[in-house]
MARBA-3410 file (N, C-alpha, C, O; in Angstrom, 1 decimal):
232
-8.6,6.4,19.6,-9.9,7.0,19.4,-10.8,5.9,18.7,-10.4,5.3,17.7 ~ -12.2,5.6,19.4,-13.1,4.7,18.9,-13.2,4.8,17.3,-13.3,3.7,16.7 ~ -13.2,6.0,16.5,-13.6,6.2,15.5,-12.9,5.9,14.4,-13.3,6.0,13.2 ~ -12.0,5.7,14.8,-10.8,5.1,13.7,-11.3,3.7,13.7,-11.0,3.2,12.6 ~ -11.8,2.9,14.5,-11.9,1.5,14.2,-12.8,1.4,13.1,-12.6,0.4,12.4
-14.0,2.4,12.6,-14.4,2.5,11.8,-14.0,1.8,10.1,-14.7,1.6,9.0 ~ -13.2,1.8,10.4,-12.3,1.9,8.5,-12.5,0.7,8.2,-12.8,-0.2,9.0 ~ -12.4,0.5,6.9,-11.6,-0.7,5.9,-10.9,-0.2,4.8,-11.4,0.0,3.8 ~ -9.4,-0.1,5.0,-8.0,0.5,4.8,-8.5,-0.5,3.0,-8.1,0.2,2.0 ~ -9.4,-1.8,2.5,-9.5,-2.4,1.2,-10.6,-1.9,0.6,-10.7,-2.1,-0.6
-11.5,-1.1,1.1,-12.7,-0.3,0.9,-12.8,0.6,1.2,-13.3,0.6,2.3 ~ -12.6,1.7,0.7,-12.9,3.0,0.9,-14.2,3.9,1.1,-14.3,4.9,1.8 ~ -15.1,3.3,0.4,-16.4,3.7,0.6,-17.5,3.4,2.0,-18.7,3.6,2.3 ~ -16.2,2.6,2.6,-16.7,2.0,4.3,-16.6,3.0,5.0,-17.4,3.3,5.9 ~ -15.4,3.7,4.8,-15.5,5.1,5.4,-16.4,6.2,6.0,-16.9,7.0,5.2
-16.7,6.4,7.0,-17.9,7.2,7.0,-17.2,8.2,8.1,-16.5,8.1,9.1 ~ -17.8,9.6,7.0,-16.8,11.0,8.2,-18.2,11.2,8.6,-18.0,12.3,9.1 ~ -19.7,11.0,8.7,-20.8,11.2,9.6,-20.6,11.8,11.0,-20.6,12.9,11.5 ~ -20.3,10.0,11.8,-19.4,10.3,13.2,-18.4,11.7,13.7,-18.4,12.4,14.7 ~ -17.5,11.6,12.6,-16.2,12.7,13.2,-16.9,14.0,12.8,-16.6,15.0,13.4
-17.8,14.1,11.8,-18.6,15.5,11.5,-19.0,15.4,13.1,-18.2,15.9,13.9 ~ -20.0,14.9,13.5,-21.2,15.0,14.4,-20.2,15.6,16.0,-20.5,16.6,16.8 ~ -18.6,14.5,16.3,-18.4,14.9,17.1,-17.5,16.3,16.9,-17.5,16.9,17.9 ~ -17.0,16.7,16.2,-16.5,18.2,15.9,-17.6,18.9,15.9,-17.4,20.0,16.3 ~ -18.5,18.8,15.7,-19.8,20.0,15.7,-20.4,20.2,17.3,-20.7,21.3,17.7
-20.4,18.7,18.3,-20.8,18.8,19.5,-19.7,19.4,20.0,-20.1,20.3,20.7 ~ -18.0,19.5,20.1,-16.7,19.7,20.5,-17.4,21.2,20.5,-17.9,21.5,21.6 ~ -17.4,21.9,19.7,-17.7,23.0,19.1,-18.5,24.1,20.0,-18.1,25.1,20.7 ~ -20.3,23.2,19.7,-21.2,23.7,20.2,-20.7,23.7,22.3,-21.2,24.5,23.0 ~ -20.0,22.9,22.6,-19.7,23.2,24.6,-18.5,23.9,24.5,-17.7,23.9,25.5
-18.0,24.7,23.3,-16.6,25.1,23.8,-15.6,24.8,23.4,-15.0,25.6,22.8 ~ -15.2,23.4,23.6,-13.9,22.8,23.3,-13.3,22.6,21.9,-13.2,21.6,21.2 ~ -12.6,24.1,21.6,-12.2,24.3,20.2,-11.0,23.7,20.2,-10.8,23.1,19.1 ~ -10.1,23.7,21.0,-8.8,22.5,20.6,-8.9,21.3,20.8,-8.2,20.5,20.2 ~ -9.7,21.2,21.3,-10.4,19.4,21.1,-10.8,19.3,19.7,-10.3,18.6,18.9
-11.9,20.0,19.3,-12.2,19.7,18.2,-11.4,20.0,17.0,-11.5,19.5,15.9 ~ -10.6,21.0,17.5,-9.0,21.0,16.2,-8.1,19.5,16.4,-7.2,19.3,15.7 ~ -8.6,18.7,17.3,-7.7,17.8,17.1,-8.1,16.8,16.5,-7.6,16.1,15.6 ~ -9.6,16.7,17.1,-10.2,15.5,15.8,-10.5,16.1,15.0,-11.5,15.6,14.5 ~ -10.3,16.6,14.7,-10.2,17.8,12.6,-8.9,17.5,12.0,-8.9,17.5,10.7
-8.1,17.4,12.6,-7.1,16.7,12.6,-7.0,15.4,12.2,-6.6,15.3,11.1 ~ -7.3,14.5,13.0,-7.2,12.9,13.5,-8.5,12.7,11.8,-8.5,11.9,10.9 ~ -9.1,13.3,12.1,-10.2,13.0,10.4,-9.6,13.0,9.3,-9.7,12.1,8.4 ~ -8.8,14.3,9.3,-8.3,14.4,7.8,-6.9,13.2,7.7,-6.6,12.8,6.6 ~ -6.3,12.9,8.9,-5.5,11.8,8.6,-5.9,10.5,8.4,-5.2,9.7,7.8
-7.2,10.1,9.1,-7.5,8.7,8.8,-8.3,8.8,7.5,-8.7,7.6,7.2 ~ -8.7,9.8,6.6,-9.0,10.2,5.5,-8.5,10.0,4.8,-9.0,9.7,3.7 ~ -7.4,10.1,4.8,-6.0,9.4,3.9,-5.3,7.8,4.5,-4.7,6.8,3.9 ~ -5.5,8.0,5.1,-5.0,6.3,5.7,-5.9,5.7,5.0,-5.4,4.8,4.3 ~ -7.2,5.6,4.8,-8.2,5.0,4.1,-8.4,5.4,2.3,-9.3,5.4,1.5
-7.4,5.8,2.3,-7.2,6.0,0.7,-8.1,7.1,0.0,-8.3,7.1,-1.2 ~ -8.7,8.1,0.8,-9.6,9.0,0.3,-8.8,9.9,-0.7,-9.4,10.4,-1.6 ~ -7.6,10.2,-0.4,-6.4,10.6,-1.7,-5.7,10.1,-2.2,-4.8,10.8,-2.8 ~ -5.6,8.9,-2.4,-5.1,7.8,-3.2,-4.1,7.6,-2.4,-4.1,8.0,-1.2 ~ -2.9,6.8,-3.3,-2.0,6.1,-3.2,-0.9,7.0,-2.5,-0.9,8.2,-2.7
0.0,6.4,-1.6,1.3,7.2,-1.4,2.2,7.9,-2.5,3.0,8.7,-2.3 ~ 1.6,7.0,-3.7,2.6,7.1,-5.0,1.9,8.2,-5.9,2.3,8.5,-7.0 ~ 0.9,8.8,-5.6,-0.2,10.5,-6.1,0.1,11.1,-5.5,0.3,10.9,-4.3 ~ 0.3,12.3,-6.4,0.1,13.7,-6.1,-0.7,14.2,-5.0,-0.3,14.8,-3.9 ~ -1.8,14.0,-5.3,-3.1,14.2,-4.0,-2.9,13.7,-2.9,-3.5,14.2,-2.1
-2.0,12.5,-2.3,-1.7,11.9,-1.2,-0.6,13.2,-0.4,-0.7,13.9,0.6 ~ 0.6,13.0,-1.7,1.4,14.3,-0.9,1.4,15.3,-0.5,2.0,15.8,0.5 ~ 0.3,15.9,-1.7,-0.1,17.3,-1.5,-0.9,17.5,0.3,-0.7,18.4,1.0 ~ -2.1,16.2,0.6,-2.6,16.4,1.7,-2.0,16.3,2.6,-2.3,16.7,3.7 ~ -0.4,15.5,2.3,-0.1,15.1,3.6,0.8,16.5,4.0,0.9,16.8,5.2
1.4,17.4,2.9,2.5,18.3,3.2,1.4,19.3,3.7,1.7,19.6,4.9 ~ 0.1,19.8,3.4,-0.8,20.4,3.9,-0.9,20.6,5.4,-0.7,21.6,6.0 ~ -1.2,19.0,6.1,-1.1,18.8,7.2,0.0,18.3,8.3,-0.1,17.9,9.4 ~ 1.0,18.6,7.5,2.5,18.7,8.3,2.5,20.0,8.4,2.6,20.3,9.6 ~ 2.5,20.9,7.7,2.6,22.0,7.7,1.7,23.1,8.8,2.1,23.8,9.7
0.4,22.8,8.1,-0.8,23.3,8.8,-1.7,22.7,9.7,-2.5,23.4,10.3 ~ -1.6,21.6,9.7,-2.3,20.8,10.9,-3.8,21.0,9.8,-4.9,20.8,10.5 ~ -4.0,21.3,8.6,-4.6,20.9,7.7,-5.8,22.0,8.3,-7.0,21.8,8.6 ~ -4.9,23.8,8.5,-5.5,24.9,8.4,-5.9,25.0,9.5,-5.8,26.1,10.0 ~ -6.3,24.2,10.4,-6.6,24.1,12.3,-5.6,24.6,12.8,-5.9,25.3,13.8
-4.1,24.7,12.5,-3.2,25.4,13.0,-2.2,26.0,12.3,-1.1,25.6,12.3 ~ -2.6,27.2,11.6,-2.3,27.9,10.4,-0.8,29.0,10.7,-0.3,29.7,9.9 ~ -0.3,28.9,12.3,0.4,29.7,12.5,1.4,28.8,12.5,2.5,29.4,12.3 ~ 1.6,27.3,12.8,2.7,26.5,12.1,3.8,26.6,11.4,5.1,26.3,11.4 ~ 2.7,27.1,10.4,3.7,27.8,9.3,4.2,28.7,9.9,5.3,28.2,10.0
4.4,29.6,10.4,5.1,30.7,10.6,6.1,30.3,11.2,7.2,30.7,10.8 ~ 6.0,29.5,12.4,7.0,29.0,13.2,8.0,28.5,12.5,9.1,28.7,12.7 ~ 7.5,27.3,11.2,8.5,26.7,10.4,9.5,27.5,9.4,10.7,27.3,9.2 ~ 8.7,28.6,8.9,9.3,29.3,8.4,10.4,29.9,9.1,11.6,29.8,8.6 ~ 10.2,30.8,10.3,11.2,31.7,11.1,12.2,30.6,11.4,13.4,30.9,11.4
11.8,29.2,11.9,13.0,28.3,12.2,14.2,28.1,10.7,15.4,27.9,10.8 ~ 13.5,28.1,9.7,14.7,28.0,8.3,14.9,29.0,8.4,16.1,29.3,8.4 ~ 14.0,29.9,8.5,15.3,31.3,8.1,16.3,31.8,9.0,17.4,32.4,8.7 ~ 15.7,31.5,10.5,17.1,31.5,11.2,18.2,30.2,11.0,19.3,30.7,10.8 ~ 18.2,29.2,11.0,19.0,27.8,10.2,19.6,28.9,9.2,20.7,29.4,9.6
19.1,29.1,7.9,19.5,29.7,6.9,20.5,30.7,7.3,21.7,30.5,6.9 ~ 20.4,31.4,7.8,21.3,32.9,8.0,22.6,32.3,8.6,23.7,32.5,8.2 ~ 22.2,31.3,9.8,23.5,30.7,10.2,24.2,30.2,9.7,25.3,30.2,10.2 ~ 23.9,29.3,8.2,24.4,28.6,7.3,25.1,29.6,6.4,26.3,29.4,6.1 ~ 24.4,30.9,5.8,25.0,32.0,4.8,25.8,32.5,6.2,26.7,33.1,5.5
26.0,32.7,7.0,27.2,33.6,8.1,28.2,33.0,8.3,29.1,33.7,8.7 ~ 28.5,32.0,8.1,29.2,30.6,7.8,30.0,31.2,6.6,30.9,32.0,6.5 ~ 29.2,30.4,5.9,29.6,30.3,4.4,30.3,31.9,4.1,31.4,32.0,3.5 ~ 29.7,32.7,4.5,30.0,34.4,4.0,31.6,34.8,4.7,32.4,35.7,4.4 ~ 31.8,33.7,5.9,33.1,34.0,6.4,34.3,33.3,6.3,35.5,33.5,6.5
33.5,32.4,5.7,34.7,31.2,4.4,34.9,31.9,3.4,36.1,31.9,3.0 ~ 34.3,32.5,2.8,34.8,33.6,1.7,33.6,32.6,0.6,34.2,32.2,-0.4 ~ 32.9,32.4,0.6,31.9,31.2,-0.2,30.7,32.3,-1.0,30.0,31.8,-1.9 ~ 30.6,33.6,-0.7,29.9,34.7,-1.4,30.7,35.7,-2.1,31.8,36.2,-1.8 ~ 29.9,35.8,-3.3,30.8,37.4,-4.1,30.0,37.8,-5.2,29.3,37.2,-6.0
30.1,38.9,-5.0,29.3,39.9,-5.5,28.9,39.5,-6.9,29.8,39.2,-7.7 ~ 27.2,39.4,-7.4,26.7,38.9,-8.7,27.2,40.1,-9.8,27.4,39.7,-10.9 ~ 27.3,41.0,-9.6,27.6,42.4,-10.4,29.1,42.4,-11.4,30.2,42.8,-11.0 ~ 28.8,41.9,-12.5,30.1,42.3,-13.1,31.0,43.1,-12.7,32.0,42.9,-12.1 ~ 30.4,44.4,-13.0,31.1,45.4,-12.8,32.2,45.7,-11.2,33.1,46.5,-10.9
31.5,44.7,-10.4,32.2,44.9,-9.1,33.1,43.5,-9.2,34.3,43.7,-9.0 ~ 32.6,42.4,-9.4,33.6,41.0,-9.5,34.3,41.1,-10.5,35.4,40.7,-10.2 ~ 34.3,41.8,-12.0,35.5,41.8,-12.5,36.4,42.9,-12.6,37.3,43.3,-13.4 ~ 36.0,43.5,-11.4,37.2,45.1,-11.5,38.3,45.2,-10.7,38.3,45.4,-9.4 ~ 39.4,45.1,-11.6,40.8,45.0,-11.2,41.1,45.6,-9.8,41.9,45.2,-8.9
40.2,46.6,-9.7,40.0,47.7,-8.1,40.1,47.0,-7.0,40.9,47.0,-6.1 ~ 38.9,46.3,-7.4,38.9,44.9,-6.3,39.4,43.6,-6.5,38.8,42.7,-5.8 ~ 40.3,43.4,-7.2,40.8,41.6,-7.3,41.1,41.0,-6.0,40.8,39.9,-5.8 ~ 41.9,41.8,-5.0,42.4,41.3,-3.5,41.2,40.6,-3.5,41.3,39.4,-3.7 ~ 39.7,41.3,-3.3,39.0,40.5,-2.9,38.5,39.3,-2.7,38.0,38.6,-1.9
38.9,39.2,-4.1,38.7,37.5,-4.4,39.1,36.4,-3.4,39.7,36.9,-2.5 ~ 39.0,35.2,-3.3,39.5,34.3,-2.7,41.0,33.7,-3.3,42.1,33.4,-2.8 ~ 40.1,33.6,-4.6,41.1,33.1,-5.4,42.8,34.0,-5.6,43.9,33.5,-5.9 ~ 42.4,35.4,-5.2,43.8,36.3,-5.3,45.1,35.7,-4.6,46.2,35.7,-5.1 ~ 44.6,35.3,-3.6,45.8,34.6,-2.2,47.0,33.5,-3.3,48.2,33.4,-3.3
45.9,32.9,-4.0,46.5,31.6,-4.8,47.7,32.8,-6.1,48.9,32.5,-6.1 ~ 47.3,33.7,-6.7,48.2,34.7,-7.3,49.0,35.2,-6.9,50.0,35.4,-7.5 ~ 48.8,35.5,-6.1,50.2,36.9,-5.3,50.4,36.3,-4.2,49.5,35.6,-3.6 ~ 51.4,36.5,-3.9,51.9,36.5,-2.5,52.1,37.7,-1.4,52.5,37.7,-0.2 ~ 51.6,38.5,-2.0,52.1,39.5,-0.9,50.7,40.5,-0.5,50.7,41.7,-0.6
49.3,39.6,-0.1,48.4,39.2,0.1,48.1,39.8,1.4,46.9,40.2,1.6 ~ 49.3,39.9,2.6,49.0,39.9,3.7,49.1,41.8,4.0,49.1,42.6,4.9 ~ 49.1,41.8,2.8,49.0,43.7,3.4,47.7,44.1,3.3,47.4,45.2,4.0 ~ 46.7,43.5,2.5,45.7,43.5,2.6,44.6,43.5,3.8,44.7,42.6,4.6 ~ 43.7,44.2,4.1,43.0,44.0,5.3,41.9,43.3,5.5,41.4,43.0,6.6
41.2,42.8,3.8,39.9,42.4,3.6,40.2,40.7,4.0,39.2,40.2,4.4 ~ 41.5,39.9,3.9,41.5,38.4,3.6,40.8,38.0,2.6,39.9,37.3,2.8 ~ 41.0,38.4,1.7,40.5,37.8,0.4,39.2,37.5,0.5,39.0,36.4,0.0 ~ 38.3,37.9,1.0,36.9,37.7,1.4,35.8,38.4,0.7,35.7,39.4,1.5 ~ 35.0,38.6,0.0,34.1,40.0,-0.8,33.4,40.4,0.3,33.1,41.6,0.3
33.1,39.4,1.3,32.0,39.6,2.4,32.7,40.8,3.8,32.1,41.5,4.6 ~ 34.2,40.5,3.6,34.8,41.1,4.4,35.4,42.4,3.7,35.5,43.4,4.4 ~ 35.6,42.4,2.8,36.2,43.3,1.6,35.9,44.7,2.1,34.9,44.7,2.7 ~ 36.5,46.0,2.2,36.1,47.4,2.9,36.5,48.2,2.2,36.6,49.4,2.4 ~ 36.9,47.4,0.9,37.4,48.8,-0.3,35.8,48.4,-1.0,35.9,49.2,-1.9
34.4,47.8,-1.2,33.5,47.9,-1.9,33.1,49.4,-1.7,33.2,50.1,-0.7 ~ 32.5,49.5,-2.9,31.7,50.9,-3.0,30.5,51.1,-1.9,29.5,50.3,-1.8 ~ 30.7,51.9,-1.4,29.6,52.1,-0.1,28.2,52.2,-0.6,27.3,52.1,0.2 ~ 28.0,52.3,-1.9,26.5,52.5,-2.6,26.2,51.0,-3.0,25.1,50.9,-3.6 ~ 27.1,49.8,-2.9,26.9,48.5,-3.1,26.5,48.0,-1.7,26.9,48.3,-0.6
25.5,47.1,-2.3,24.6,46.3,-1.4,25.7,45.5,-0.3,26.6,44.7,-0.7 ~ 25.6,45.8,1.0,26.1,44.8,2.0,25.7,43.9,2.3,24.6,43.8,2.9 ~ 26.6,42.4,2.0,26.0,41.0,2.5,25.3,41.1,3.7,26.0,41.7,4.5 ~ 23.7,40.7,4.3,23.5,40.1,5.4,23.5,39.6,5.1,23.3,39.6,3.9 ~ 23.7,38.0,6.2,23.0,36.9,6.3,21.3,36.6,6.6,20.5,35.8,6.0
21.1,37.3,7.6,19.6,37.3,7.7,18.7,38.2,6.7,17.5,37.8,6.4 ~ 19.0,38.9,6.3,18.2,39.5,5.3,18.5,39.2,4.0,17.9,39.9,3.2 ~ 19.7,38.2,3.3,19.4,37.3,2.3,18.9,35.8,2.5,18.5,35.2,1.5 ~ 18.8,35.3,3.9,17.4,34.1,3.8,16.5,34.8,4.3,15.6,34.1,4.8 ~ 16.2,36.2,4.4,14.4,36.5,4.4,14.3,36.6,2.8,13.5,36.0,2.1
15.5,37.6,2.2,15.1,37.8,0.9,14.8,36.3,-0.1,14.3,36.4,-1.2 ~ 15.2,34.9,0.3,15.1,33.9,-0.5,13.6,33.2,0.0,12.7,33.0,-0.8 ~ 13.5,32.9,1.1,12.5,32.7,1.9,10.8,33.3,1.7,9.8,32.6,1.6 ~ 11.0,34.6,1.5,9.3,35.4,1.6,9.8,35.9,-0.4,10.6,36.6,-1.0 ~ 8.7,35.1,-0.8,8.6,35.3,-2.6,8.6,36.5,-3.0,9.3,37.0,-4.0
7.5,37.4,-2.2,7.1,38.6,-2.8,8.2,39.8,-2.1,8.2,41.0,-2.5 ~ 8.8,39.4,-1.5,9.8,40.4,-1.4,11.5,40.2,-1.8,12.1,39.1,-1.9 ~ 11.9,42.0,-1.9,12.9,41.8,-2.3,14.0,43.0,-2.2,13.9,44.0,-2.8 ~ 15.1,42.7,-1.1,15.7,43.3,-0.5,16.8,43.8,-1.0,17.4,44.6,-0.3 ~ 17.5,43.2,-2.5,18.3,43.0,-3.7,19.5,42.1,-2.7,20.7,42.1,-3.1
19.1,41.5,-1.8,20.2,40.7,-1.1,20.7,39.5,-1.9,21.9,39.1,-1.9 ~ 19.6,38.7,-2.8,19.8,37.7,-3.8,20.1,38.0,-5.0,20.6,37.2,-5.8 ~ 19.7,39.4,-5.2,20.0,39.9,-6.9,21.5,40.2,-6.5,22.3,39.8,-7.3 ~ 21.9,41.0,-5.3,23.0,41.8,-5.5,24.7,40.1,-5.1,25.9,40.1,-5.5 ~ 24.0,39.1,-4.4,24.9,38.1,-4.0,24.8,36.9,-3.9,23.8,36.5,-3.2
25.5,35.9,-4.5,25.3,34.6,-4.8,26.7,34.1,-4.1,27.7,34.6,-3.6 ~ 26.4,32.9,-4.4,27.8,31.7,-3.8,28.6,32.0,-5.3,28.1,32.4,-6.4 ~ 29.8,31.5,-5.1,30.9,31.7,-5.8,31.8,30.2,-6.2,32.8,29.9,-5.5 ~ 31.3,29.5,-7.1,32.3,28.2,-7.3,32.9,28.0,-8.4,33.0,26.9,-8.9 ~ 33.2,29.0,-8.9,34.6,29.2,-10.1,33.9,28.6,-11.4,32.8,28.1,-11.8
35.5,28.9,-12.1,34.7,28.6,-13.5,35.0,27.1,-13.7,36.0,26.4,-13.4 ~ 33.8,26.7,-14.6,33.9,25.2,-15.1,34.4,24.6,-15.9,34.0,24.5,-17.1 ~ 36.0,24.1,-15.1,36.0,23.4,-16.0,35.6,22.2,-17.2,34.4,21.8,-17.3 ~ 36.8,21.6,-18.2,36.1,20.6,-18.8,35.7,19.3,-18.2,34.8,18.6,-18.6 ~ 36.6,19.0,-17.1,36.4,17.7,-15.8,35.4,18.4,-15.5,35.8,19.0,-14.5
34.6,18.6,-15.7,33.4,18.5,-14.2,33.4,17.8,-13.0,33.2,18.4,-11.9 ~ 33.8,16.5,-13.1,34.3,15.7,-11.4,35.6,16.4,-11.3,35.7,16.8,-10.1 ~ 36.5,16.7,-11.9,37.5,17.6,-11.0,37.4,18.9,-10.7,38.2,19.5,-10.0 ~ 36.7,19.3,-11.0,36.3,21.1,-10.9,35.2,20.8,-9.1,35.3,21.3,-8.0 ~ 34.1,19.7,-9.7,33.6,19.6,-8.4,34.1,19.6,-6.7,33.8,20.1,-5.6
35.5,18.6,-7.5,36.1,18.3,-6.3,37.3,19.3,-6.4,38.3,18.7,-5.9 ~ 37.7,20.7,-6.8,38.8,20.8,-6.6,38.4,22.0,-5.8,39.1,22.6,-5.0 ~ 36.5,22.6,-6.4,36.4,23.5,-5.7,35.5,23.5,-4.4,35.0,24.6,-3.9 ~ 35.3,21.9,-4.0,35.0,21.4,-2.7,33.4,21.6,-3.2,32.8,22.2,-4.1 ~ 32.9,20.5,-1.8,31.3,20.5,-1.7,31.0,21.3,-1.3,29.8,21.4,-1.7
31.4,22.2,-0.5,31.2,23.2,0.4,30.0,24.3,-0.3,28.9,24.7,0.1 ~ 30.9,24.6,-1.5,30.3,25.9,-2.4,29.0,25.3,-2.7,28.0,25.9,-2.2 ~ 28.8,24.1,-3.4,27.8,23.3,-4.2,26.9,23.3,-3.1,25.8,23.6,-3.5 ~ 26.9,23.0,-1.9,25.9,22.6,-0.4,25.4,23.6,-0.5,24.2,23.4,-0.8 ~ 25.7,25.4,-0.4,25.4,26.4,-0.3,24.2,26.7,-1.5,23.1,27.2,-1.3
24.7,26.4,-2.8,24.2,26.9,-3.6,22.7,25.8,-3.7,21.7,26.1,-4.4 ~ 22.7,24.8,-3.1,21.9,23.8,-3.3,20.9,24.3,-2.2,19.7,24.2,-2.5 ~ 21.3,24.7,-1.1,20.3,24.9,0.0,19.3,26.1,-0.1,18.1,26.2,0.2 ~ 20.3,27.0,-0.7,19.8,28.1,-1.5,18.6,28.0,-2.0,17.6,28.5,-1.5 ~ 18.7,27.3,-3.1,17.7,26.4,-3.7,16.3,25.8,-2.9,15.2,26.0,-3.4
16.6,25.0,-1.7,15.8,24.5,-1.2,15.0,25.6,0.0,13.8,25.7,0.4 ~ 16.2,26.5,0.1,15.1,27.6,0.7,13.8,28.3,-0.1,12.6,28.4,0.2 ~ 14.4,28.6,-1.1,13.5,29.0,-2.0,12.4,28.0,-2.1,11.4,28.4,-1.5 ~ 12.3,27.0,-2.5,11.2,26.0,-2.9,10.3,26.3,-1.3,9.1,26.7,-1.4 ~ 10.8,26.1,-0.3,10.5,26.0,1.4,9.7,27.0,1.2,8.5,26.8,1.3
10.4,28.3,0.9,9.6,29.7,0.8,7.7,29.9,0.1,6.6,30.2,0.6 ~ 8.1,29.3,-1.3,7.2,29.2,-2.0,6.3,28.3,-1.3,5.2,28.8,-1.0 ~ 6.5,27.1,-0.9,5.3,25.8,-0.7,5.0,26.4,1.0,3.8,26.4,1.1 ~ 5.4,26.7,1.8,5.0,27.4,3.1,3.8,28.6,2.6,2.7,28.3,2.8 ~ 4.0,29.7,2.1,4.2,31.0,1.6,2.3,30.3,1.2,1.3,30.6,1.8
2.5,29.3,0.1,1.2,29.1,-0.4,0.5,28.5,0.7,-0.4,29.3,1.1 ~ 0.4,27.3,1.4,0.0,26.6,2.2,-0.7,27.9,3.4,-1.9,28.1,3.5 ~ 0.1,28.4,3.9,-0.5,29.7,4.7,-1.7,30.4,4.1,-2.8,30.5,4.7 ~ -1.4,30.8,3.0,-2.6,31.3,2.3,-3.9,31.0,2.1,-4.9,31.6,2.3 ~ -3.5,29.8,1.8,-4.7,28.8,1.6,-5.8,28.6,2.9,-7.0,28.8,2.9
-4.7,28.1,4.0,-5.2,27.8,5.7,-6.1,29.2,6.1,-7.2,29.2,6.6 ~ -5.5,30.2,5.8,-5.9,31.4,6.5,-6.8,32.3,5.2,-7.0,33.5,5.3 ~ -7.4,31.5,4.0,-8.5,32.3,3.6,-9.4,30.8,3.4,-10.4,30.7,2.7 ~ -9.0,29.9,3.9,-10.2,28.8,4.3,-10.8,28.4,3.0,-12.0,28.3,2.9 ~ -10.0,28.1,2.0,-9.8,27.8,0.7,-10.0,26.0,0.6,-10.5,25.2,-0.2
-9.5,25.7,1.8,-9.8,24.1,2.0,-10.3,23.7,2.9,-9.6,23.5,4.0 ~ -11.8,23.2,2.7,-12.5,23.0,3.8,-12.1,21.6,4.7,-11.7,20.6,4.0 ~ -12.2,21.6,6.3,-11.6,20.6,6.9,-12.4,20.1,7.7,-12.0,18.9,8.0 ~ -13.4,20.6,8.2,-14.5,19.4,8.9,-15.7,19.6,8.5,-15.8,18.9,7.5 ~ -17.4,20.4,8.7,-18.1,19.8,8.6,-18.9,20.3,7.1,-20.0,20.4,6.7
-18.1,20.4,6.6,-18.3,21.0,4.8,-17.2,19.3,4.1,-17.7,18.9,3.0 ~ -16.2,18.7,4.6,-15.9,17.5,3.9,-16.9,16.5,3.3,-16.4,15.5,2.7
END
C-alpha cells in the first residue's frame, strides 16, 4: 500500500494518518466497508510500527498489539468469539484427558476426605491391593458411589466455567486437579508426582487469564470505547 511509504520509523511526528483518515472515509462513503476495515486496520498497525505507542518494551505497544490480534482493533470484534470457542473447545479436550487419567478430585473436604470414598482416590490402588473389585478404577471422575447431589465433572462446562468470568456453574468451585501433598523435596514431589498434574493446573491458569483479557477486549470493540479511524 502506497501509504505506508509515508513513514519515518526515526521520526514519528512524520507520520501523517490525514491520508488513511481521507481514504477510509471515501471506502465508506461508495460502500466498500471491508475494504475500509482493512485499511483501519493496516493504519492502526503502521501506527505502531512508527512508534505512535512506544517501544516493543511498553505497555502501550502490547496492549495495542494484543487489541489487534485479537480484534482486528474492533473492525472485527467477533474474532474474539471465534478465539474464545476454539480454547474452550482445546480446553475441554485437555480436562477429558486429564479427567480420565484420574488427574481431577473433588475440592470438597467433606467428599475427598471421607473414608466412604477412599477407592476413589488414585492414590488407593498404591494401598490395597484388592482394588480390582471396585468399579470406579480409582478415578473421582469415574467414581459412581459420589453422592448424586455432588456436582458432576464436565469437561466442557468446567472450561466454559474458567473461560467466561462472570459465570459460574460451580464446575471450578466444586473441582480442581489433584497433585498430592507437598513434600519437603519439592523437586522430588514435582517429579514423583509427574508434569502431567502441574501442566493441567498451569493451563488452568492460562485459561483463566485468556478468559479475562478476551472477555475485556470484546467489550471494549463492541461499545466503541476505542476509537479506530477517523476520530484517531
Amino acid at each position: 500500500m502506497w501509504l505506508k511509504k509515508q513513514r519515518d520509523v526515526d521520526d514519528i511526528t512524520k507520520f501523517k494518518p490525514g491520508p488513511w483518515v481521507v481514504l477510509i472515509n471515501a471506502l465508506k462513503e461508495m460502500g466498500h466497508y471491508e475494504s475500509a476495515k482493512e485499511v483501519g486496520v493496516a493504519f492502526q498497525e503502521q501506527k505502531r510500527i512508527c512508534g505512535q505507542f512506544g517501544k516493543i518494551t511498553s505497555a502501550n505497544w502490547w496492549v495495542h498489539f494484543i487489541y489487534g490480534a485479537f480484534s482486528g482493533y474492533g473492525y472485527f470484534p467477533l474474532r474474539v468469539i471465534k478465539y474464545v470457542a476454539a480454547m474452550w473447545v482445546l480446553s475441554a479436550l485437555i480436562y477429558a484427558k486429564a479427567a480420565s487419567d484420574g488427574i481431577f478430585a473433588p475440592s470438597n473436604p467433606l467428599i475427598f476426605n471421607n473414608p466412604k470414598y477412599e477407592h476413589c482416590s488414585p492414590g488407593y490402588k498404591i494401598k490395597n491391593a484388592d482394588v480390582g473389585k471396585y468399579s470406579s478404577f480409582n478415578n473421582w471422575y469415574l467414581c459412581k458411589e459420589l453422592p448424586g447431589e455432588f456436582t458432576t465433572f464436565s469437561p466442557t462446562m468446567y472450561s466454559l466455567n474458567l473461560i467466561l468470568p462472570v459465570v459460574d456453574l460451580q464446575q471450578g468451585h466444586d473441582w480442581a486437579p489433584f497433585v498430592g501433598e507437598i513434600s519437603d523435596d519439592i523437586v522430588l514431589h514435582f517429579f514423583r508426582n509427574g508434569m502431567y498434574n502441574y501442566f493441567i493446573r498451569g493451563w488452568i491458569w492460562v485459561e483463566i487469564l485468556f478468559g479475562w483479557i478476551s472477555s475485556s477486549i470484546l467489550i471494549v470493540a463492541l461499545s466503541g470505547l476505542v476509537k479506530n479511524d477517523e476520530h484517531d
